[in-house]
Structures are given as C-alpha cells and as structure tokens.
VOPATOR-604828 format. One line per 4 residues: number of its first residue (from 1); their letters; for each residue x, y, z of C-alpha. Coordinates in steps of 0.05 Angstrom, whole numbers, plus 5000, padded with zeros to 4 digits. Layout:
BEGIN
NUM) a) X:Y:Z  ...
***
This chain:
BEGIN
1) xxxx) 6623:6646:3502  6616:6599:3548  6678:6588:3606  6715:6531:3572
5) xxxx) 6718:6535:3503  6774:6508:3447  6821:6551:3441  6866:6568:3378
9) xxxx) 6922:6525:3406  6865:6466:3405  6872:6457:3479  6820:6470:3533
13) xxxx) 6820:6531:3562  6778:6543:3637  6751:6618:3646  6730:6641:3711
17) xxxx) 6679:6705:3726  6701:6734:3659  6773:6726:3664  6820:6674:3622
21) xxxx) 6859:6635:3679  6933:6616:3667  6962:6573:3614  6931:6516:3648
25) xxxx) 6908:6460:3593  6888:6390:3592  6882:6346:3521  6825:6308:3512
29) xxxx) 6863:6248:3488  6899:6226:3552  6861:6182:3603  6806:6207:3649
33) xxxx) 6838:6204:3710  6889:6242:3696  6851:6292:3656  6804:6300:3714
37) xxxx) 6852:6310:3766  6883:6376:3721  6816:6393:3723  6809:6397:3790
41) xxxx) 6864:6421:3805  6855:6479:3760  6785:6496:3800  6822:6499:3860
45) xxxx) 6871:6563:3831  6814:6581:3801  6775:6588:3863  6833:6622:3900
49) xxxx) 6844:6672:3839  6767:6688:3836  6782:6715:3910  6815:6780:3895
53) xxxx) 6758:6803:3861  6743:6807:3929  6767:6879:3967  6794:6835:4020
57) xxxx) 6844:6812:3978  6902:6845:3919  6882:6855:3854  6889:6803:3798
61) xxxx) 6936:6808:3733  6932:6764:3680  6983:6713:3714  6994:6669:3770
65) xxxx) 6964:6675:3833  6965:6621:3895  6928:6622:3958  6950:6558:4011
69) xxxx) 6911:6494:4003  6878:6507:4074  6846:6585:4062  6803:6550:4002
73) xxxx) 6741:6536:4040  6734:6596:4079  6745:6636:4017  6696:6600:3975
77) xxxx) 6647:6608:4027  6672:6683:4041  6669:6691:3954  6599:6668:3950
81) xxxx) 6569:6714:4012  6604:6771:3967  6568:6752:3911  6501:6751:3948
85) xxxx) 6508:6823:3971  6514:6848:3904  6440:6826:3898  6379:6866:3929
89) xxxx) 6330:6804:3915  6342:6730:3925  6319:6675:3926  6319:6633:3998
93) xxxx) 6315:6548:3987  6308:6513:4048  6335:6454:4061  6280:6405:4053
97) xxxx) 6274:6374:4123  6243:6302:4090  6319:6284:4064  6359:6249:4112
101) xxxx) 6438:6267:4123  6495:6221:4109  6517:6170:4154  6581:6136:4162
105) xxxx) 6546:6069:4138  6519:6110:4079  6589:6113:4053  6613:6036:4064
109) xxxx) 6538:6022:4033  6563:6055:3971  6634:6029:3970  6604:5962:3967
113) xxxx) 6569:5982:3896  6629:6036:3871  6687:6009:3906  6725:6050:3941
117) xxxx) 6755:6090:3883  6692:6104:3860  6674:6137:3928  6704:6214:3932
121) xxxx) 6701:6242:4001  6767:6286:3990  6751:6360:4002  6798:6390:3949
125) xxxx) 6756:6354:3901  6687:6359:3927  6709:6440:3917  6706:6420:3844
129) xxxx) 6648:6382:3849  6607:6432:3889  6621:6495:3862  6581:6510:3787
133) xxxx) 6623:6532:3728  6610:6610:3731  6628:6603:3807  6562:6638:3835
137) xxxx) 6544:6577:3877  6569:6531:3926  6541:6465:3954  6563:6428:4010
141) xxxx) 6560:6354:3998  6605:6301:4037  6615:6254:3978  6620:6246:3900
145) xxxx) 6605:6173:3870  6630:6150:3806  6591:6092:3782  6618:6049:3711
149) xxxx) 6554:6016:3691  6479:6027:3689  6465:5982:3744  6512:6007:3796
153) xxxx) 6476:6082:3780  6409:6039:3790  6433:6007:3863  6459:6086:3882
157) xxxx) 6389:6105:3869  6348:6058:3902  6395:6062:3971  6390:6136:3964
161) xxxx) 6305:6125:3955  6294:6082:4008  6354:6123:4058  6311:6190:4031
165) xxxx) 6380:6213:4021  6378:6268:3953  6418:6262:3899  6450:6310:3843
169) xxxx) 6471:6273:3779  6533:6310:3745  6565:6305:3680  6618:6351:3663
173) xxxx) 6589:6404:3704  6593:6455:3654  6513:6486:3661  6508:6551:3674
177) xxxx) 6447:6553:3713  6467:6514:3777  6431:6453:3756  6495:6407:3763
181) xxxx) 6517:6429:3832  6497:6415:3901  6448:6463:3937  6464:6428:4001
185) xxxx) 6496:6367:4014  6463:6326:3961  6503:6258:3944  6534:6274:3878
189) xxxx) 6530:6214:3826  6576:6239:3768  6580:6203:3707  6645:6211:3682
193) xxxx) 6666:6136:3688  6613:6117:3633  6646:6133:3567  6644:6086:3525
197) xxxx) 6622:6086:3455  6572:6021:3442  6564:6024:3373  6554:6066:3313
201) xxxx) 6527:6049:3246  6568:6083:3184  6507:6067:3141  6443:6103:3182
205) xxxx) 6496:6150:3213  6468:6120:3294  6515:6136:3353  6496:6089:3411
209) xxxx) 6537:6110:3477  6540:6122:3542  6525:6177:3586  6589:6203:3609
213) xxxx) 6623:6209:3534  6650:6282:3530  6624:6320:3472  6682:6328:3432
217) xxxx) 6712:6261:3442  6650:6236:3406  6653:6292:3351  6727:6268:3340
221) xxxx) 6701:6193:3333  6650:6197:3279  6694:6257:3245  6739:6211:3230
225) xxxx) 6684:6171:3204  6653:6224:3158  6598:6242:3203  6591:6304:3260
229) xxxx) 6554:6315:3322  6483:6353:3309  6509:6400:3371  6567:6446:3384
233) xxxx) 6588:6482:3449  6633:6529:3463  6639:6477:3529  6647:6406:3474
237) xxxx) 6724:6388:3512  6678:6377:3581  6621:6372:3580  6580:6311:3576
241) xxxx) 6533:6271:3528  6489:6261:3585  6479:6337:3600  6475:6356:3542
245) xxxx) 6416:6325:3536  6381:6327:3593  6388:6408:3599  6375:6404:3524
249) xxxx) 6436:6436:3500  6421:6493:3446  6493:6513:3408  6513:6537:3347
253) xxxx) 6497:6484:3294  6413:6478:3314  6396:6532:3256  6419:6475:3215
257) xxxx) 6410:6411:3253  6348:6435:3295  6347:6418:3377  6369:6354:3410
261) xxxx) 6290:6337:3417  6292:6315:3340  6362:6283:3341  6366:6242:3408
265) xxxx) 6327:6173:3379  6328:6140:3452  6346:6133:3527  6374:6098:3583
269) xxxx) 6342:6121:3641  6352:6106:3721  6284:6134:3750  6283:6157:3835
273) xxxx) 6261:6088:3848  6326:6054:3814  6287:6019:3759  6319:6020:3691
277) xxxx) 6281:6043:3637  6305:6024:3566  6283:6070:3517  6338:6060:3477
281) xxxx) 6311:6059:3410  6355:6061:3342  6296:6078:3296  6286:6137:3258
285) xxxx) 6208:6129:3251  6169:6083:3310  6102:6119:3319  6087:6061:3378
289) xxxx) 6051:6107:3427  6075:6159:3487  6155:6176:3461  6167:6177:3534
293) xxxx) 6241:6192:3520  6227:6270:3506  6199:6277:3575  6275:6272:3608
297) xxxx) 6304:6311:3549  6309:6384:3582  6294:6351:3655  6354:6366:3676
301) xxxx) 6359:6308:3719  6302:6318:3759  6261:6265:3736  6303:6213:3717
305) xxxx) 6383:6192:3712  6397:6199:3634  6445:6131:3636  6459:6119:3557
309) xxxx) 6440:6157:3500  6424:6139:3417  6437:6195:3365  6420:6200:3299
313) xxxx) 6473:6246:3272  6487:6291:3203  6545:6268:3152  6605:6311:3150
317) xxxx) 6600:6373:3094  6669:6394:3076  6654:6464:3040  6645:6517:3103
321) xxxx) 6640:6588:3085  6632:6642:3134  6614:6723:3119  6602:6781:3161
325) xxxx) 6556:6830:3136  6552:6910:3168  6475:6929:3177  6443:7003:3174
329) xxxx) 6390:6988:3228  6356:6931:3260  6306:6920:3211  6356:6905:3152
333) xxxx) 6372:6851:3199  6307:6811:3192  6307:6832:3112  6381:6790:3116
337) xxxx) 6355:6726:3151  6294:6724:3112  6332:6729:3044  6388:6676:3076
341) xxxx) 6332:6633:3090  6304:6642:3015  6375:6638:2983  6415:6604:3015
345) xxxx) 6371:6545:3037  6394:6476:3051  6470:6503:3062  6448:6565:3119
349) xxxx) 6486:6537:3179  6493:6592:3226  6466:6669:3227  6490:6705:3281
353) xxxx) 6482:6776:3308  6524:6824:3348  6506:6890:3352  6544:6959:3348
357) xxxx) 6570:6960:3438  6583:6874:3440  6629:6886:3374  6665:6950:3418
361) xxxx) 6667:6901:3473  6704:6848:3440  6756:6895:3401  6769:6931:3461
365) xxxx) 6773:6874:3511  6804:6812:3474  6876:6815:3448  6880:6800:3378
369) xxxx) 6814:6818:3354  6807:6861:3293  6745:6894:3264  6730:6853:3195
373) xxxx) 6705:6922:3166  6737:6982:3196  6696:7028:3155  6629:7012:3153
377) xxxx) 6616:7049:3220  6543:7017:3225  6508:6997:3295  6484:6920:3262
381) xxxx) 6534:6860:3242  6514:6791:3217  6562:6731:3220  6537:6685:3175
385) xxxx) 6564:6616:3164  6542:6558:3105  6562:6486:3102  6555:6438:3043
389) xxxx) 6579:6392:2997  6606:6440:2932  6659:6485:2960  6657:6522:2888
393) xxxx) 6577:6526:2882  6566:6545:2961  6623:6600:2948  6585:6635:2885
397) xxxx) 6518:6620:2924  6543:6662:2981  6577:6715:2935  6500:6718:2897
401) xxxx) 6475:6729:2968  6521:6781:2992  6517:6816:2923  6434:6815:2922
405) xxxx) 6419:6833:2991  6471:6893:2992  6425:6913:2917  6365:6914:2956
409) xxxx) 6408:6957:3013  6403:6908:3070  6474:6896:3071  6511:6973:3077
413) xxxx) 6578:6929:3076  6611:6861:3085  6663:6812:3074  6671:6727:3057
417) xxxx) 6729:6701:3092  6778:6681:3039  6806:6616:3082  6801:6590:3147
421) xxxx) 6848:6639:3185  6801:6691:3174  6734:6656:3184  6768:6638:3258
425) xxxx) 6778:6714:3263  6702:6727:3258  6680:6678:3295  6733:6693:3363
429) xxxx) 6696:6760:3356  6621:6729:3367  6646:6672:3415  6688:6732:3449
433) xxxx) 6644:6767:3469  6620:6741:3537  6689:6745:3563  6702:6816:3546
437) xxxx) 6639:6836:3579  6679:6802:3644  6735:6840:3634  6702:6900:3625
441) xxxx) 6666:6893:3688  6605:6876:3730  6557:6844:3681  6491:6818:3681
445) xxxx) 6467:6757:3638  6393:6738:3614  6388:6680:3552  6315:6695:3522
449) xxxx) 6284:6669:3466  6236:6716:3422  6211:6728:3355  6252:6759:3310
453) xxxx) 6210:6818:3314  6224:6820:3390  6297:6794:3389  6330:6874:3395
457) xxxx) 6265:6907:3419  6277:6885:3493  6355:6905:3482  6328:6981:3463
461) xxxx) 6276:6984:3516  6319:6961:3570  6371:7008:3544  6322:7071:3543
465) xxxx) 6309:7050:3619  6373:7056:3642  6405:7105:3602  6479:7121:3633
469) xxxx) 6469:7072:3695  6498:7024:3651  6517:6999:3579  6460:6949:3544
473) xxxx) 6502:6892:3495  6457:6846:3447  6484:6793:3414  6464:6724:3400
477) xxxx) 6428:6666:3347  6379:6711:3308  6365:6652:3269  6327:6610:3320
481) xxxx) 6310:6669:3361  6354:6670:3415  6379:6736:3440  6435:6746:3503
485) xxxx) 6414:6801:3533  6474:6832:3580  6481:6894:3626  6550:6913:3639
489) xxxx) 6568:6962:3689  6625:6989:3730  6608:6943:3791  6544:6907:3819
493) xxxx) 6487:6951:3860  6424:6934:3878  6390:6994:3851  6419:6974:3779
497) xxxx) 6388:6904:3787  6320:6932:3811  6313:6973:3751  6327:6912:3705
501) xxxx) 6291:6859:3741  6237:6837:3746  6228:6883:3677  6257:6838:3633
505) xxxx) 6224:6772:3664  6159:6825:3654  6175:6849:3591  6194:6772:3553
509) xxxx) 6125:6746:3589  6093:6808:3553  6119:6783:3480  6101:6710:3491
513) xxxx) 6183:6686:3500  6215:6633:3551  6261:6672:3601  6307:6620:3582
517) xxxx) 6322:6600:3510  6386:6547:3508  6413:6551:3580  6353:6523:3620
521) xxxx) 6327:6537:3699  6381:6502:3741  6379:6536:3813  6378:6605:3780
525) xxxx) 6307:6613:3740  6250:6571:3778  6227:6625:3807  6221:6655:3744
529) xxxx) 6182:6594:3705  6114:6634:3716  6141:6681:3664  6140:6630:3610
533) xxxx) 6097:6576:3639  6021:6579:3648  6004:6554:3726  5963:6495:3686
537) xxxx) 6028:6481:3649  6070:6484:3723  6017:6445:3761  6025:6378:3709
541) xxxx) 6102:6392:3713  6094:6386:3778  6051:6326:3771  6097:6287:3736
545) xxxx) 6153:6304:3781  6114:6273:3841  6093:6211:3802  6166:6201:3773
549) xxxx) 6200:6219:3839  6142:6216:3897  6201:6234:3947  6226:6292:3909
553) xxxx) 6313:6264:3922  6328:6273:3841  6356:6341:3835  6319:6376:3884
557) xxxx) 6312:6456:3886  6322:6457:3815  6266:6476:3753  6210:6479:3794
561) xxxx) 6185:6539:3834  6151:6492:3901  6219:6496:3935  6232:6562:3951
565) xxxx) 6206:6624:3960  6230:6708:3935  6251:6744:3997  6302:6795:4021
569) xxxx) 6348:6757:4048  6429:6776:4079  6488:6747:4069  6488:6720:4147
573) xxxx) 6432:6676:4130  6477:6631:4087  6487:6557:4126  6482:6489:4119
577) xxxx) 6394:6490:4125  6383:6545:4079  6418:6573:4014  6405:6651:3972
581) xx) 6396:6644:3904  6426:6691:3867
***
C-alpha cells in the first residue's frame, strides 16, 4: 500500500516508514491552499515523529508526538545519515559542477513571472518539498515555484536554461523512487496551481486537463458523469495527473484498462529549452508519423515538463464483484489466472496474489483485519475482483468460476463477498499489507515485473538464501506480472542487504524482467537500469536525453546511470556537493 491511501472514513490518511501517523486528514473538496498547507504541516510532525525511530530519541506509540519547530532540520538531516548507515552499498551523486547556484536576482527574476506567492522560499515548507514520500531522501533546494499557466512553466524553464540553474518538476510528490525530490538544491517547479479541468466530452468519453489535477478529484468529476479514470492508486487524494503520467503510473485497474501508454491520447509539454510543444491530441486513431508523446510518458520529467494532459477514459460499470480464493501451491495459481482469463473475460478487473507470510503479516499487524477463510490453512490466496454491466449475470459468472476451478482442484477453498462491507474487508488485507511489513519491522522493498512462471520463483529462491536471517513476503498483480518482493527483518544490517543484493537485480536480469515494474528509477534504481536495459538500449536513452536537454538541468541524477557512480561510501560524506543513494 502505498503511504497515503483512502481510508474507510473516505479521508486521506499520510503514512510514514510503515507507521499510520495521527488522525491528521485533509478533504479533497476544500481549496488548495488550504489543503496544502495541512499537508505540510502534517510532513513536518511527520518528520519529527519519524525521528524516534532513531536510538537518539524515545520510542513512538501510535499517538502524538511533537518535536520544536527549530530541531526539524538537524533531525532530518540527522534521520537521513541514519538511514544511510543501515546500508553497506550506496550509491554517491555528485553534484554536477556545470549547474550554477541560486542568486538573490534568481528569485526577483522569478517573482516577476510567479509573483511573489508563487515563489516559496519558507523552510518549513521546502521540508515538504524536499523530503520524498517514504522519507529516505532529502534535498536541499532554496526555493519552490508555483506557476498557473503553461507559459509561466515555459519562462521558468528557459531562465533556468540559459542561468544553467537545474530544475525538479513536482506534482504531488507521492513517487516512491525519489524522482520528485531534490538531490541538491535543484529549483523545484511544482504544479499544483494548474488544476483545471478544460473539457471533457460525455460522448467519446475525452478528459482534456491540466497537469496539476489530483487524481481523485478527476475520478470524482467524470464519476459523476458515468465515466472512471483508467488508473487507481492507493496515492489518487495527492497525487497528480501530471505524475502519473510521466512516471507511468501502474495501479490496480491496468489488468483491465491496460497502462497509461494506451490511454493518455496527447501532451502538453515544456522541453529544457522552454519551447512548448503541443501534442495535445483528442483522437483515438491518428497514425500521422513519430507519436512523440509516448517518449515523456515514463520520463519522469527528465526530458520534458508534462504541462497538460488528454485521456481517453472507460464508462462507469456498476456490477463489482470481488472473491478470494485459498490455493494448494503456486502452480494452482497460474491454473486460476489462466481459467479467469478464459472465463471470466471482458469483466476480469483485478487478480491479485498474497501469499501464505504477507496474509500473517496483515492479520497480525493491522487492527481489524480478519482472515476471509480461517480454515483453509493453505500457503496461496487470490483476490479476485470483476466489473461489468449485469450485476445478476457477472454474479453467476463468478459463482461458475469459483465452482469450476475448485472441480478441477485449483481452488482448495474460497469465498464471493456478499456486499460491499466485505469486499472492503478483502481488499484492506491486500492494500494492508505494506504497512504491516512497517510495523513489523525493518523491511526491504523491490517492485519487479516477471512472467508468471517467474512471479514466486525469485520469492522461493531468495527465501532458500536466507533462511532464518529474515522472513521473505510475496504479494502483488499476478495478472500483469508484477510481483513485490519484500524482506522483513528485526532491524537493518549490512550483511542482510549483501546477501539480497545485487542477487535479486542478478537473478530478475537472469529471467528477462525490469527491476522495476510500476514504480519506476527515480534516484533509487539508475544504477540498476543495466539489469533491464541493454547498453545499446541506455546509450540512445542517453542520446535523447542530450538532444532534448543538451545541458542536462531537467531532473538531473535521476533514470540514467551517467551521474553517479557504486561506492562505499559513510555517512560523513553527506553535504551540500555530494549525496548517498540509498
């Protein structure tokens, strides 16, 4: 689950390092300002709470906790060394010595295209603004900018080209790679302030908006409207349009509505010069040469500003069903999805898999969770979900399904949800489960993508490797291939990460999958892109990188490897001119 999520009240809830903070809430219907200012407040306590995981400091309960206004920069700083330790191999970025620093006239320069309101030099929020979601890193940039329109974006840019000054664009900052935050003091251009909905067509179902429209807000729109979004988040109340798409957001509806490569239809994009390119086509079919557009989908800002955005999105089924089916052994698992895929057809919307420890996880770490089948007993569960048009037809289409593939002894046991309270109940086990491996303890992450034949091989091999070092979870979309892979122990050591990486990078490379199926490279995977990448495949990234952005200011340090380099590196040697890479 990612760490902001809707919760069952239908407010927001932020979740820091594993932990679910304090009541703190914001609703997505009051204005932005506001909305944003709870926000960042709440990253503040957030950052001060995240510092008793710290020995330094007392131990955290599940309530309130408070550390003085003035104490938050030298404990963020202090938080992230302690995070570095825990790692025997980093990664060291230095500061690339072409980018110029900010100057006083920098920031009237940009108050004359912003205003002054749009120009964010206060350090309580540029805490917010530097520090990533999963609070692993830490930038230090001087200034935010909040531009309202295309053009002011496109005048940031080309005073930031010709100033060599580097810039990080930021939506809702909800990544969980460290592609949205600062490395060093990078001028932030957040899109927030562009919201606004341009148009949508009822008829072809086209959403035409800009880049800063939050998720959910936009779901809400065409909901009411008979229509959905083709994406869904466990992040939808922050984050933004804009990142979604250029970190190519993955989620839980692409089994049915396939990746945000078919469904985005065109682009607004600011390039590193400042020119505007339009590419903001409304057609469903226009086979007119290059589709340049797909190039910044996935970017992840490093090629271009992603400015406005055209979607061509589903209608609005009302008949959801959702099951949870027990499994025998791995195996039955891939007999279930390939008889879902057979049977159920058109309506399969979601087939997810959690195996025998992420279930234990979840019942044992998250309050109110109960096991939807007590006693089956079996090491294998499958949360399937289907969405169409004929509640009573979809219902004795699943029932058929559940009935045949038990028959043919795939299924050893399972359940349909008989309303909505109890579908939520399966589901806040699967999108529970990354916060009780937080509570349970130190916890290592890795988002691959492999064939189904693959998805739980690397979950048993790593788990054979490390026997009682630590406890080996699997979970994840087995229906598009995409396995988290996590390692939870009693606390971080660096022998426990040199037995698991580079393995797994090794072992994914081995089986033909991408180190990184929905989450993308950020700060935290270039220098594993040689895993998945062929160096012919890395040298025309790289091409196009210098031809869109010859001076390298869009993103920088992020998705490709040139910047840094693998060494040893300690804690001391974090400062201002070079950053470890967790």
């Amino acid at each position: 689950m990612h760490p902001a999520r809707r919760a069952a009240d239908g407010l927001v809830r932020a979740r820091l390092l594993g932990r679910w903070s304090w009541p703190l809430s914001f609703d997505c219907s009051i204005n932005r300002a506001a909305q944003r200012d709870a926000l960042v407040s709440h990253r503040r306590l957030c950052t001060n709470r995240a510092r008793c995981l710290n020995k330094e400091y007392a131990s955290v309960n599940e309530g309130f906790f408070w550390t003085p206004e003035a104490e938050i920069g030298s404990l963020l700083k202090r938080h992230v060394k302690h995070q570095i330790r825990r790692f025997a191999t980093s990664t060291k970025v230095n500061r690339n010595s072409r980018f110029d620093s900010l100057k006083t006239n920098d920031m009237e320069h940009f108050k004359s295209i912003v205003g002054a309101k749009g120009v964010i030099v206060d350090k309580d929020e540029l805490v917010a603004a530097n520090t990533d979601w999963m609070h692993k890193y830490q930038g230090h940039s001087q200034i935010l900018l909040r531009p309202q329109t295309t053009q002011q974006v496109s005048e940031i840019i080309t005073y930031c080209n010709s100033r060599n000054l580097a810039v990080v664009p930021q939506g809702g900052n909800t990544g969980l790679v460290g592609g949205s935050v600062p490395v060093f003091d990078e001028v932030i251009v957040n899109l927030g302030a562009m919201n606004k909905i341009i148009e949508f067509d009822e008829v072809s179902g086209i959403l035409v908006c800009e880049a800063g429209c939050i998720l959910e807000n936009l779901d809400n729109f065409i909901g009411g409207k008979g229509f959905t979004m083709p994406l869904d988040l466990g992040a939808k109340g922050s984050c933004q349009i804009g990142g979604n798409v250029s970190t190519n957001a993955g989620g839980l509806r692409l089994l049915r509505y396939g990746s945000l490569h078919g469904n985005v239809l065109g682009l607004e994009v600011v390039l590193a010069d400042g020119e505007v390119v339009n590419m903001l086509g409304t057609l469903v079919k226009d086979n007119t040469g290059y589709d340049m557009k797909q190039l910044f989908i996935g970017s992840e800002g490093t090629l271009g500003v992603v400015t406005k955005v055209s979607l061509l999105v589903p209608a609005k089924l009302g008949s959801v069903n959702t099951a949870f089916f027990a499994c025998e052994d791995y195996t039955s698992c891939q007999n279930v999805l390939k008889e879902a895929k057979r049977q159920l057809g058109e309506i399969l919307s979601a087939f997810e898999f959690i195996d025998r420890p992420a279930l234990d996880m979840a019942l044992t770490h998250l309050p109110g969770t109960r096991d939807p089948l007590p006693q089956s007993g079996k090491n294998f569960y499958l949360l399937i979900e289907t969405t169409g048009s004929n509640e009573t037809h979809d219902k004795e289409k699943l029932d058929a399904f559940l009935e045949s593939t038990m028959e043919k002894g795939f299924v050893a046991d399972g359940v349909v949800a008989q309303d909505s309270t109890q579908a939520a109940s399966f589901w806040q086990i699967r999108e529970g489960i990354s916060e009780a491996l937080g509570k349970a303890g130190a916890v290592y992450k890795y988002d691959f993508s492999l064939s189904p034949e693959h998805f739980y091989k690397i979950v048993e091999d790593l788990r054979d490797r490390l026997g009682s070092d630590a406890v080996v979870v699997g979970y994840g979309h087995l229906g598009d291939g995409n396995v988290h892979l996590n390692v939870s122990a009693r606390e971080y050591k660096d022998e426990l990460l040199e037995k698991v990486e580079p393995y797994v990078f090794e072992w994914v490379a081995k089986h033909k999958g991408s180190v990184s199926a929905e989450h993308g490279l950020g700060l935290m995977k270039p220098h594993a892109l040689h895993y998945s990448k062929s160096a012919e495949a890395i040298a025309l990234m790289e091409r196009f990188k210098a031809l869109l952005d010859p001076k390298g200011i869009l993103n920088p340090y992020k998705v490709l490897p040139g910047t840094s380099k693998t060494v040893s590196t300690p804690a001391s040697a974090l400062n201002a001119e070079s950053a470890v890479v967790v």
